[in-house]
N, C-alpha and C positions, 0 to 999 in steps of 0.2 A: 725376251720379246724383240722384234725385227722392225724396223717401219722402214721405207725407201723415202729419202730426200724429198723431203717438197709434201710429207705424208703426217697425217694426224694422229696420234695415239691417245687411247684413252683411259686417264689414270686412274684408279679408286683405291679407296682408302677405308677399312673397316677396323674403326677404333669409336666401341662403344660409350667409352670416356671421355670422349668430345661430344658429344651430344649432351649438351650441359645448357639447351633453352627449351620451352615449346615449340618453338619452330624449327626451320631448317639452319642448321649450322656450317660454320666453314673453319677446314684446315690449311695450312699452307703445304704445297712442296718444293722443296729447291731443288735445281736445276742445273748442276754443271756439265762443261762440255771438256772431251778429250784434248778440245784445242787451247784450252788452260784460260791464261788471260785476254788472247784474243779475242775471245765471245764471253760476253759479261757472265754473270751468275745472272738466274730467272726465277722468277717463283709462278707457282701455277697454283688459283686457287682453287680448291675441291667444295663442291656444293653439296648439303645431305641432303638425298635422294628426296626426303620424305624428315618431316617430322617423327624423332625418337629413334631412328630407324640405325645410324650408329654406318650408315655407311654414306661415305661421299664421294664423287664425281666430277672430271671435271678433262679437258680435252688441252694435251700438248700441243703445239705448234712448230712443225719445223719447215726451214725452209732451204731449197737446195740450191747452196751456195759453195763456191770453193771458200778455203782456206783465208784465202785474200780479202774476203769482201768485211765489207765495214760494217760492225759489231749492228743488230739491231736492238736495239733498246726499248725494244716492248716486248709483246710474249713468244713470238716466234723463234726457235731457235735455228740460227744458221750453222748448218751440217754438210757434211759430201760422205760420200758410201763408205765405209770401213771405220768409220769416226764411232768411238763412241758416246752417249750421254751418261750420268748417273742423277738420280733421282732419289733424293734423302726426305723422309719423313719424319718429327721427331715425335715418339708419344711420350707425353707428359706425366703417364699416373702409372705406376706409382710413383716411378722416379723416371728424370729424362734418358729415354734410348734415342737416339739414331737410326732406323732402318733403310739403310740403300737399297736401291736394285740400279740393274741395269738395263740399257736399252741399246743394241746396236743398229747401226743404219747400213744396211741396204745396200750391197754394190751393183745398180741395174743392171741385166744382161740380156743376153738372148741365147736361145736352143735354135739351132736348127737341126732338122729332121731330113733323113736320108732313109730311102729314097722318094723323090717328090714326084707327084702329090700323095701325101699318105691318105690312105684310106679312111672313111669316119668310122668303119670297124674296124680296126686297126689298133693295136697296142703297141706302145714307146714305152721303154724303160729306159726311167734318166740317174743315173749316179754321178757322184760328184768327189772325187778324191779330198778330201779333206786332211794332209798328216799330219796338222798340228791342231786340229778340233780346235779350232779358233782361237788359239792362247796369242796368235800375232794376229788382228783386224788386218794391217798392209798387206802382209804377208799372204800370194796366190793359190787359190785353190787348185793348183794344176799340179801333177806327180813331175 
């Protein structure tokens, strides 16, 4: 998944094993960032949707900062475009796993279109060189 800086994600979580009340339950996720110790750890909590339901919910925060700026210490995480997050969930049953994923941000850009003003029927085809399919975030997408 992709978010751009300054952009909301929304996480879920389906582990029927935590749904262990009559009501709605919650799981933790933690939250690290590409930028190591400079941006603290975060935890995001997830809400079950619904009673029994075994799946939960629950909205990242990130915010679009350079490198530089001062750790925030609530939930929002500060990112800039190429950075990545990882997001670790642990299920508990039957024995504890870890499951990561990941989440990269967003390098904002723009297209412009040749020749202008395009027409509203009109078809753009947009490609994007890519030669390392993302294995390097800094690393530009241009041949």
């Amino acid at each position: 998944p992709v978010v751009l800086p300054g952009g909301t994600c929304r996480v879920v979580v389906e582990d029927e094993d935590r749904d262990t009340t009559g009501g709605r339950d919650e799981v933790i996720v933690v939250v690290t960032s590409s930028r190591g110790a400079a941006e603290p750890v975060k935890t995001v909590t997830l809400l079950e949707t619904g009673p029994r339901t075994g799946v939960f919910e629950g909205d990242l925060y990130t915010g679009d900062s350079p490198a530089s700026a001062p750790p925030d210490q609530f939930k929002t995480v500060n990112v800039a475009g190429g950075e990545r997050l990882t997001l670790v969930y642990t299920d508990t049953e039957p024995s504890p796993l870890d499951i990561p994923a990941l989440l990269t941000i967003a390098i904002p850009g723009a297209i412009d279109v040749m020749p202008k003003p395009l027409r509203e029927d009109s078809v753009a085809r947009v490609s994007l060189a890519d030669a390392d399919a993302n294995a390097d975030a800094s690393a530009p997408d241009m041949p």
